[in-house]
C-alpha positions in Angstrom: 34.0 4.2 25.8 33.5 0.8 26.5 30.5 -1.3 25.5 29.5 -2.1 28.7 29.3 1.5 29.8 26.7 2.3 27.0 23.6 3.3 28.4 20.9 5.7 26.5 21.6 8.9 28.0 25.6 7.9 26.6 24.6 6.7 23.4 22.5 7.7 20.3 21.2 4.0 19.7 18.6 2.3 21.9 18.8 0.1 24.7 17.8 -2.8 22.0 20.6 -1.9 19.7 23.1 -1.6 22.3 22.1 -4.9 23.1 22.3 -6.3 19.6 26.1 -4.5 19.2 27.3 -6.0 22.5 26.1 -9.3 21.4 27.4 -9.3 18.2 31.3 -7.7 19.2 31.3 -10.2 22.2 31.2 -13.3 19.6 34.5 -11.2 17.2 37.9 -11.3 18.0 40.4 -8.1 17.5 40.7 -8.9 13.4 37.1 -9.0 13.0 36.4 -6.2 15.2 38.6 -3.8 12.9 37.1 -5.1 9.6 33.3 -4.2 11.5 34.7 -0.8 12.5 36.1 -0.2 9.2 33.1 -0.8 7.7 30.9 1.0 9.8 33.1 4.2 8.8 32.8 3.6 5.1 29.0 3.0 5.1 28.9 6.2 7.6 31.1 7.8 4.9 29.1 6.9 1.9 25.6 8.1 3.4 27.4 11.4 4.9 28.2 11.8 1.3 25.2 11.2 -0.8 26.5 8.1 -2.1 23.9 6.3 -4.6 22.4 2.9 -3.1 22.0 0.0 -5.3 19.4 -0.9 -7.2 18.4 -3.7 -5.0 18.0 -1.4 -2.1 15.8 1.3 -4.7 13.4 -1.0 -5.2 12.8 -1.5 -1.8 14.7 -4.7 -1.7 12.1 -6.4 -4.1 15.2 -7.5 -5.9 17.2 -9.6 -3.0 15.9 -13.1 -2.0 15.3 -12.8 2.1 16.3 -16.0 3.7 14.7 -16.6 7.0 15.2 -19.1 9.6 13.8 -20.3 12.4 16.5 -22.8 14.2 16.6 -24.5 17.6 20.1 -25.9 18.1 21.7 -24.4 14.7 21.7 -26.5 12.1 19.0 -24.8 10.3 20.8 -21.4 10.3 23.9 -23.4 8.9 22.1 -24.0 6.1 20.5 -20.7 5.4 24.0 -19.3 5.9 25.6 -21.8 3.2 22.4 -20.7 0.8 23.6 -16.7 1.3 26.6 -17.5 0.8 25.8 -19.6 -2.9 23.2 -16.7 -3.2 25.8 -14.0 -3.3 28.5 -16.2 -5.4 26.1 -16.1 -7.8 25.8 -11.8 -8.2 22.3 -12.2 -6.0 21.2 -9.7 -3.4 20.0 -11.5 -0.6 19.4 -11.0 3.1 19.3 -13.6 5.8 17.3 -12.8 8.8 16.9 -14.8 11.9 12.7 -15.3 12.6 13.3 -13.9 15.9 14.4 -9.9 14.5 11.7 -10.4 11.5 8.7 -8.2 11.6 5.7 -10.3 10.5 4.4 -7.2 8.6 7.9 -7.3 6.2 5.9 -9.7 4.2 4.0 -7.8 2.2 7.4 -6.1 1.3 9.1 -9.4 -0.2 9.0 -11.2 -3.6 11.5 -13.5 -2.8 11.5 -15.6 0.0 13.1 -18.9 1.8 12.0 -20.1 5.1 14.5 -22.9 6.8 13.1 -24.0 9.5 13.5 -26.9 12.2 10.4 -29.0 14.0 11.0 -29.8 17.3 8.6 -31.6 19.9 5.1 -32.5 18.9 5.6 -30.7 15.6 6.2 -27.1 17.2 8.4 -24.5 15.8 11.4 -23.2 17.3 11.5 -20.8 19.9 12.5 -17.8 17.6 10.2 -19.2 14.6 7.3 -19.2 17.4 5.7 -15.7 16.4 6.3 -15.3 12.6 4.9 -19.0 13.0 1.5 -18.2 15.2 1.0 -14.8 12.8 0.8 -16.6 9.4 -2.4 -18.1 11.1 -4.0 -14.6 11.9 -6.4 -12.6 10.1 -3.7 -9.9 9.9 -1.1 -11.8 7.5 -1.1 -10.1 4.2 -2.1 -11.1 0.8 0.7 -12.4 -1.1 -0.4 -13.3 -4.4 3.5 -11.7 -6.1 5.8 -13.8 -3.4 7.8 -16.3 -4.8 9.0 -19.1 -2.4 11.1 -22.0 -1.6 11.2 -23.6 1.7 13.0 -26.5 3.6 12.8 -28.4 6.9 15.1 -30.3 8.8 13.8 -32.6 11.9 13.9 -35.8 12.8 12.3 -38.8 11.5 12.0 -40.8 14.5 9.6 -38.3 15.7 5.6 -38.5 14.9 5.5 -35.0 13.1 8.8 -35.1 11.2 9.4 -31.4 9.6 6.1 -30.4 10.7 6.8 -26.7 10.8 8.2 -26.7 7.3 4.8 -27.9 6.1 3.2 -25.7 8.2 5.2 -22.6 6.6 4.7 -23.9 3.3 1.0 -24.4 3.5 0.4 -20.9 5.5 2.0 -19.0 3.0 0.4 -20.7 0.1 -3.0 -19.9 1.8 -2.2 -16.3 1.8 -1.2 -16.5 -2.2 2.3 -17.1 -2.2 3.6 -19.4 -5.4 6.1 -22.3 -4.3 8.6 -22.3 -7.2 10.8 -25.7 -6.3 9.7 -28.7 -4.2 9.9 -28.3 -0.6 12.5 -30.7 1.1 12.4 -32.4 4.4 15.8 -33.4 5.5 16.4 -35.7 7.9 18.9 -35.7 10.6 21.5 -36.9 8.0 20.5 -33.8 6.4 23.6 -31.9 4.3 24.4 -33.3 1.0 20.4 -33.2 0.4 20.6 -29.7 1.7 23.8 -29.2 -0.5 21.3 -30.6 -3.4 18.5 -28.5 -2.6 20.2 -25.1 -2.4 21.6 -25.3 -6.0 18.1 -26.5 -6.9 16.4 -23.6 -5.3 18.6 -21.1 -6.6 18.1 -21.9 -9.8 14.7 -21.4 -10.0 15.3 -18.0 -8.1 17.9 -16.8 -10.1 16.4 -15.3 -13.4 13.5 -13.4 -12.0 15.9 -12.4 -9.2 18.7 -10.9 -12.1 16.0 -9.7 -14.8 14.8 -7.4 -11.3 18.4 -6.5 -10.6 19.1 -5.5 -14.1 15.6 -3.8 -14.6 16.5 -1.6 -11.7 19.6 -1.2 -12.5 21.2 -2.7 -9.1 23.5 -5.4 -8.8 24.4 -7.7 -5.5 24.9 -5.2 -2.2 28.3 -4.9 -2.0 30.5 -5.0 1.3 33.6 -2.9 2.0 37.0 -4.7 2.4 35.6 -8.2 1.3 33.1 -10.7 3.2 32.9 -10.5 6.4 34.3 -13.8 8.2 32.0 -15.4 11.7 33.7 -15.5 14.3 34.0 -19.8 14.7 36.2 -22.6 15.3 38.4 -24.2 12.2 36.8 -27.5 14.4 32.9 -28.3 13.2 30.1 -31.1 13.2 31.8 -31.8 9.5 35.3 -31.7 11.3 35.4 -32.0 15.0 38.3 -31.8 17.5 39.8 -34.9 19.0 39.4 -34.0 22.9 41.0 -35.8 25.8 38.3 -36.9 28.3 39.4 -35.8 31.3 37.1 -36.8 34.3 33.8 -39.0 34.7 32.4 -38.2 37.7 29.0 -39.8 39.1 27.3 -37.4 41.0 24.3 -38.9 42.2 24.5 -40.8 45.4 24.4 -45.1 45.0 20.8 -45.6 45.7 19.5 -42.7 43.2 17.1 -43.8 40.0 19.5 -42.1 38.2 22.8 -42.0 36.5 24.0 -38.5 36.1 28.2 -38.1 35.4 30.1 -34.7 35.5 32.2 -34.9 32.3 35.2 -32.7 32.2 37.1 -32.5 28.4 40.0 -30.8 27.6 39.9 -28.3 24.5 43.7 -27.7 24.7 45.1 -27.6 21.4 41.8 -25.9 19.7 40.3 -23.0 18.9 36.9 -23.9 20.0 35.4 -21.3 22.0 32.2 -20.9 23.7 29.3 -18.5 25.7 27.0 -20.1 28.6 24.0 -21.2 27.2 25.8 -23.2 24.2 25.9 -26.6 23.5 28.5 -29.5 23.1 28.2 -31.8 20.2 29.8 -35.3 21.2 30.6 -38.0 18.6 30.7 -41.5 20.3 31.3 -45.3 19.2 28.9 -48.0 19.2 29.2 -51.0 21.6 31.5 -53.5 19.8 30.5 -56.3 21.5 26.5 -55.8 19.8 28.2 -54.9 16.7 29.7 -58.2 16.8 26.8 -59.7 17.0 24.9 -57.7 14.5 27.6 -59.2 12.1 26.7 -62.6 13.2 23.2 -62.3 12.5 23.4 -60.5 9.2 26.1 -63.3 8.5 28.2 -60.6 7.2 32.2 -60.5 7.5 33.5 -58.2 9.3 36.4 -57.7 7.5 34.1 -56.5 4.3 35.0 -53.2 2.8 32.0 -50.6 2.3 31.6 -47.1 1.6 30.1 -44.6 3.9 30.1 -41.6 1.5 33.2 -40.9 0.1 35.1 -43.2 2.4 36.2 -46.8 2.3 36.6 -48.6 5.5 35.3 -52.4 7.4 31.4 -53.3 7.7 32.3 -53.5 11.2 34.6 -50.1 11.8 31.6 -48.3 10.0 29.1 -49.5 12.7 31.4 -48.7 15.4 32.2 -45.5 14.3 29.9 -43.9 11.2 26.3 -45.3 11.5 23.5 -45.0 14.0 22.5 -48.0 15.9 20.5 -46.9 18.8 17.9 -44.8 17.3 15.0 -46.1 15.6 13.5 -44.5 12.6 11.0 -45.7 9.9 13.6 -45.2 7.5 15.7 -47.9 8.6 12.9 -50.7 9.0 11.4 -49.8 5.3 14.5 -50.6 3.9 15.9 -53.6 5.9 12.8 -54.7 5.5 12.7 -54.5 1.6 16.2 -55.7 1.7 15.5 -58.9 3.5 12.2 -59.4 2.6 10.8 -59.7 6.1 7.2 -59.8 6.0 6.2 -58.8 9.5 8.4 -55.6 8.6 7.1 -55.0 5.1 3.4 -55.0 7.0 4.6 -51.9 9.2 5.7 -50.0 5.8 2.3 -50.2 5.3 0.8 -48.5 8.4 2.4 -45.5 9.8 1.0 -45.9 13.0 2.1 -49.4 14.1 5.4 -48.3 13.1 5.7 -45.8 15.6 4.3 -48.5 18.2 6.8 -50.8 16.7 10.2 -48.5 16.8 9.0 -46.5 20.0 10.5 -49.3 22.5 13.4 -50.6 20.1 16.8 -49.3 19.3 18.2 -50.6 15.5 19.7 -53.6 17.3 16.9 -54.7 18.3 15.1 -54.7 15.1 18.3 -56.2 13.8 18.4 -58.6 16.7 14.5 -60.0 16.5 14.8 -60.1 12.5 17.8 -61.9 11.7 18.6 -62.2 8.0 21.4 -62.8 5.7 22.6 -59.3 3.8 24.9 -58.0 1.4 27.8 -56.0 4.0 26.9 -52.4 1.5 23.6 -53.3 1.6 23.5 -53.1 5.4 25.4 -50.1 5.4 22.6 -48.8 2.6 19.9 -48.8 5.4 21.4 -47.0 7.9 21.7 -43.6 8.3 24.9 -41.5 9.7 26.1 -41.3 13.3 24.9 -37.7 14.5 26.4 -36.5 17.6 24.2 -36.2 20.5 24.4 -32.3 21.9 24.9 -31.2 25.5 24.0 -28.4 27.1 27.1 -26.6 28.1 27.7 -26.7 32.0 30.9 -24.9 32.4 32.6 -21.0 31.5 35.5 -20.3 29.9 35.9 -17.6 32.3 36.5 -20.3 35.2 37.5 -23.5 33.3 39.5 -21.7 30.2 40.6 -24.0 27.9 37.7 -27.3 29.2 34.7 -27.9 28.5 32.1 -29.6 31.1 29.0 -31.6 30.7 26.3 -32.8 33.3 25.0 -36.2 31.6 22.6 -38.4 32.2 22.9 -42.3 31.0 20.1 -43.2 29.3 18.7 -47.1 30.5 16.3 -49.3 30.4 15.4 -53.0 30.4 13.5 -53.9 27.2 13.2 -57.4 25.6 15.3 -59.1 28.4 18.3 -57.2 28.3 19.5 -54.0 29.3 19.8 -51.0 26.8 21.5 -47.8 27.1 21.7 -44.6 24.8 24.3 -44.7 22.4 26.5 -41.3 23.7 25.8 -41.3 27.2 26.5 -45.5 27.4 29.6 -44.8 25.5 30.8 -42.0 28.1 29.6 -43.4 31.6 30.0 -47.3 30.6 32.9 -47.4 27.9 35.0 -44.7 27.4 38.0 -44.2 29.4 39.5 -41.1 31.0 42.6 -40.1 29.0 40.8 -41.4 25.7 40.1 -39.3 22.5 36.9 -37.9 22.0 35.6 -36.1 19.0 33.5 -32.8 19.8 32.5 -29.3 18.4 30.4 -26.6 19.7 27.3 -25.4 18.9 26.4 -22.0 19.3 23.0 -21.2 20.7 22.2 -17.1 20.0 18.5 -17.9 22.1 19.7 -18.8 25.0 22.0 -15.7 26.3 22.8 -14.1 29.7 21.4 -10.1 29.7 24.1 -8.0 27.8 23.6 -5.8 31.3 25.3 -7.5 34.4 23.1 -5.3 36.6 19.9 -7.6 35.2 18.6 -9.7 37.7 18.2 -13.6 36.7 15.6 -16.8 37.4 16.9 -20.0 36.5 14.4 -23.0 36.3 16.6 -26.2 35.8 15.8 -29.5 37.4 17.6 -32.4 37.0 20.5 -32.2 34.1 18.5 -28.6 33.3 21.1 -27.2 36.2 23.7 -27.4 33.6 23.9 -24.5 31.5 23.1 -22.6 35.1 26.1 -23.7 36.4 27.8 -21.7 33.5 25.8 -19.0 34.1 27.0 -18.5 37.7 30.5 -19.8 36.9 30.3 -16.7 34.2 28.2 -14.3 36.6 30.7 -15.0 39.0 33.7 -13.9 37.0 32.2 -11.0 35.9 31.3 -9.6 39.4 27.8 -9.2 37.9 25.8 -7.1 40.5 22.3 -8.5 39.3 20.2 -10.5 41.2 19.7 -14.4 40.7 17.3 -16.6 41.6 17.6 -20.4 41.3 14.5 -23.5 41.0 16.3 -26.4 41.0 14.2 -30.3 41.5 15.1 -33.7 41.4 13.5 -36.8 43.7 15.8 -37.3 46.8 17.6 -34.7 48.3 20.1 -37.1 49.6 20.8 -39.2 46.4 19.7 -36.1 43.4 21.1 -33.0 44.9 23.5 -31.9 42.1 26.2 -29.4 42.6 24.8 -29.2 45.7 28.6 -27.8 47.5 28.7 -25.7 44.7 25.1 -24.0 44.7 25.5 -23.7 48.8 29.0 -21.9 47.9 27.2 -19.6 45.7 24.4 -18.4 48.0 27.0 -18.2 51.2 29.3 -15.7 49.0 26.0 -14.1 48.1 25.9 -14.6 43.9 22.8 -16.9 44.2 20.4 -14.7 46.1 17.7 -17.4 46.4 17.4 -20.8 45.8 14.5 -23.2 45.9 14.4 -26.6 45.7 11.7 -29.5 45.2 12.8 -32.9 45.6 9.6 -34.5 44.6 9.3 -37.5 46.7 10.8 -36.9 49.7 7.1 -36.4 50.7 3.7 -37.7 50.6 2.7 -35.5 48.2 4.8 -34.5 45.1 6.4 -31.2 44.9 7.8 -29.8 41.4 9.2 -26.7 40.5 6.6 -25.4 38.9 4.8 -25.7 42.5 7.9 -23.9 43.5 7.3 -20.9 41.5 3.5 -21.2 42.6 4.3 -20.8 46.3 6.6 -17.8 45.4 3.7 -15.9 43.0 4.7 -12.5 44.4 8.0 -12.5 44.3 9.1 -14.0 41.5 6.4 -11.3 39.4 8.1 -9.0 41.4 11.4 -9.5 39.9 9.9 -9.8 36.1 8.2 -6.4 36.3 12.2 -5.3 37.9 13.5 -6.9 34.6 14.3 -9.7 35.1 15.1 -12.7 32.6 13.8 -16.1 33.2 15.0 -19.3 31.8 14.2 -22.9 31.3 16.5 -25.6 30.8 15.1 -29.5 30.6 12.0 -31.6 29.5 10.2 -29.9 26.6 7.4 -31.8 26.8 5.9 -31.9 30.7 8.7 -29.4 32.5 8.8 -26.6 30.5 4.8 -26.8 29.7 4.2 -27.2 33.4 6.5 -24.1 34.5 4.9 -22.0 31.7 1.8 -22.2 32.6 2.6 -21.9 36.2 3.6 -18.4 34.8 0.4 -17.6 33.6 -1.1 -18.4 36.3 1.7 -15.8 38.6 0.6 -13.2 36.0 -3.4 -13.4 36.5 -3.1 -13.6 39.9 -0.7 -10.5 40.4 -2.1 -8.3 37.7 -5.8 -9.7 37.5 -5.0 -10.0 33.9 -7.1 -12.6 31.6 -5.5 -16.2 30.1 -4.4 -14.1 27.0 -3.3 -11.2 28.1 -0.8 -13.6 30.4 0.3 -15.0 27.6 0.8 -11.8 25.8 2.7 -11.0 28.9 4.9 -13.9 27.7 5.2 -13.1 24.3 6.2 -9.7 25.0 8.9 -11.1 27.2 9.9 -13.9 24.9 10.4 -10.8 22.0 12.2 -8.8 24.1 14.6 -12.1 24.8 13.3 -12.1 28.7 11.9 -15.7 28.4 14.0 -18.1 26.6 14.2 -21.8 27.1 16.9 -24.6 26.2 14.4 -27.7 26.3 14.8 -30.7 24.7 
């Protein structure tokens, strides 16, 4: 029987389960399918046979070190993954659980425990760290005065509340008892050799209590059948990325628009990158020679000098084209050009955290560069800047219909600041610089939260405005291939109809052949009075509770910080005023849809 036939009068696992299998065999190819099924068979085997189980798993687990993150885009379960993997080189038992499939109450069960966690927005967790997060908080967390910890954050330092939710964790868990045994770490965007660093570190101060457990109760590391099992994922990565042909730049916002937005079509012929509808693109880009030029000239700095960016030797001036950011301000670079030149209007700002931010908020590194001119040593330049990190884009395209491209739906990033004009440092390269045909370095990033229903019966909502409509467009692209009989429901905004509408042939296509069942739009100033999506879903109350209590999964794509926060709690409101229930029993409404991975959002 097929996977997609399961159903729970079929099968003897739950609807939940069925769910989690289908995911999980949908993301292995044939190979890694056997080795699953072979294993499966063994396990069944053992336990049909009274086989012993380990010590680790005797002891209740109170031997393994759990592992648990809480990631937005990836990058933190990378690294928890690299730490079970070190873990288990090591003899270790150890088990790495995702936040969103960890039962709060587990805690009082562990001894040994790391938390990896990103920060995004104002300091918030990530979506699937949001309720282990909220719980540490409660009155109902346990005491855990015999749990041993270790925890690391990754973030961003340009932001305000850099690795907030790592502190958070850290501090939580302490309160409740819990002894942190080696220094927490907050990484930066240039986060992996630190990381790399802070794993050995960590597992080091596991390791003996962890072993003198194993060997007290007589267990060693759980064992797998047939060897480790391998992910199913691309030889390409962020640490080794395919060179892609660019294939098509394609403005599709009419000439007197406000904005900028490209279709960006890239050919993945030649890889094995694969990829589901709701992941993202990662997109390495080069920095505008002609203000790397002048950089050199105001550093007075040759560009012919040789400097190492890690492990490689190369020009000052191909490193800031190519390796090193230049757009994005962070306190870390102005503290130490600042020490470096000795600039005393900078070396104030080190001093006070909040006229930094004023400082950096409007200026990209060229800027600072540009308004501070100094004579530096070429390494030393290099020295203060941190690594090129490749911008991610939501994923706007199927496999299913495009095979072996990849499309994007970007929008260039300018503004006018200090008397001249300033764009973002991927989307400038692509609309402004690149050139169709040219090489393009790109990886993709899988995104596990953001996932059409296993079900194709299982009616959709998509709330996407502006570039949001992209991974929607691969959702219909993929509904569409699939002959998916469940219902979908689009909320698409923008400000002019005639200049914004994007896809718009495409989305009319889709409700003539009947996949798009609804669609409603809010081009906010094409009247008097502003009109938003979340106004949308207002004026549709009934309905749209009407196809959540039927099933349905909603989504948000877009702005984290106004969007998604307005549409939310345009859903609470549609849940009081259908159901009469109070403000928190809405948003338990949520949360039980959020757990149940009904409500999931790809903001940014």
């Amino acid at each position: 029987m097929l996977l997609g036939q399961l159903n729970a009068a079929a099968s003897p696992l739950s609807q939940e389960q069925v769910q989690k299998l289908q995911g999980l065999v949908a993301e292995l190819n044939p190979i890694q399918q056997a080795w699953v099924s072979g294993y499966l068979a063994a396990n069944a085997n053992s336990a049909a046979l009274g086989a012993p189980i380990s010590g680790a798993q005797a002891n209740g687990d109170s031997a393994a070190l759990t592992i648990l993150y809480g990631s937005q885009t990836g990058n933190a379960k990378g690294v928890a993954t690299k730490m079970k993997e070190q873990a288990e080189s090591r003899g270790l038992a150890v088990k790495l659980v995702s936040m969103s499939d960890y039962k709060p109450t587990a805690l009082k069960k562990e001894k040994f425990l790391t938390v990896v966690v990103s920060t995004y927005g104002e300091g918030e967790p990530p979506e699937d760290g949001e309720t282990l997060h909220e719980f540490l908080a409660t009155k109902k967390a346990p005491k855990l005065d015999d749990v041993k910890i270790a925890i690391i954050g990754l973030g961003d330092s340009s932001y305000e509340f850099f690795c907030q939710t790592a502190k958070d964790f850290e501090e939580r868990l302490n309160k409740l008892g819990a002894q942190t045994i080696y220094q927490r770490a907050d990484l930066d965007v240039d986060y992996e050799d630190e990381a790399a660093t802070w794993i050995a570190g960590a597992l080091d101060a596991f390791e003996p209590d962890l072993k003198a457990q194993q060997d007290a109760a007589g267990g060693q590391a759980l064992a797998m059948p047939f060897g480790s099992p391998t992910t199913a994922s691309s030889q390409y990565t962020k640490q080794n990325p395919f060179e892609a042909e660019l294939l098509t730049v394609q403005k599709i916002t009419g000439r007197d628009s406000t904005k900028d937005v490209r279709h960006v079509e890239i050919s993945l012929e030649g890889s094995d990158i694969t990829y589901t509808p709701g992941d993202s693109l990662g997109v390495y880009f080069l920095n505008d020679d002609v203000l790397v030029d002048e950089v050199l000239t105001l550093t007075q700095i040759d560009a012919a000098s040789i400097v190492k960016v890690g492990d490689e030797e190369l020009s000052v001036r191909g490193a800031l084209i190519e390796k090193l950011e230049l757009t994005q301000s962070y306190p870390g670079f102005v503290e130490k050009y600042a020490t470096a030149t000795g600039t005393p209007e900078l070396l104030k700002l080190v001093e006070d955290k909040a006229a930094m931010r004023a400082y950096i908020e409007p200026r990209q590194i060229f800027d600072v560069i540009r308004q501070n001119p100094a004579k530096i040593d070429a390494q030393t330049l290099v020295d203060c800047l941190r690594k090129l990190q490749a911008r991610l884009y939501s994923i706007a395209s199927s496999q299913a219909e495009v095979e072996d491209e990849v499309h994007l739906t970007l929008g260039l990033v300018e503004f006018d600041a200090f008397d001249s004009e300033h764009l973002g440092g991927c989307s400038g390269y692509l609309t402004r610089r690149a050139e169709e045909g040219c090489k393009v370095k790109v990886f993709s990033e899988h995104n596990d939260n953001f996932r059409l229903p296993t079900n194709d019966d299982t009616p959709v909502i998509m709330v996407g405005p502006g570039t949001g409509i992209a991974p929607f467009r691969a959702f219909l692209q993929e509904r569409d291939a699939r002959e998916a009989q469940g219902k979908n429901w689009l909320f698409f905004g923008n400000p002019h109809f005639t200049q914004d509408f994007l896809y718009q042939v495409e989305i009319q296509g889709y409700l003539k052949s009947g996949l798009l069942n609804k669609v409603d739009v809010a081009f906010s100033r094409d009247q008097a009075e502003k009109v938003y999506v979340q106004d949308k879903l207002r004026s549709n109350s009934k309905d749209v509770f009407e196809w959540l209590e039927a099933g349905a999964h909603f989504y948000i794509c877009g702005d984290a910080n106004r969007m998604a926060k307005d549409v939310h709690s345009a859903l609470v409101d549609i849940i009081k005023e259908n159901t009469g229930k109070s403000d928190e029993d809405a948003e338990q409404y949520l949360k039980d849809l959020r757990s149940a991975n009904r409500y999931q959002k790809d903001v940014y």
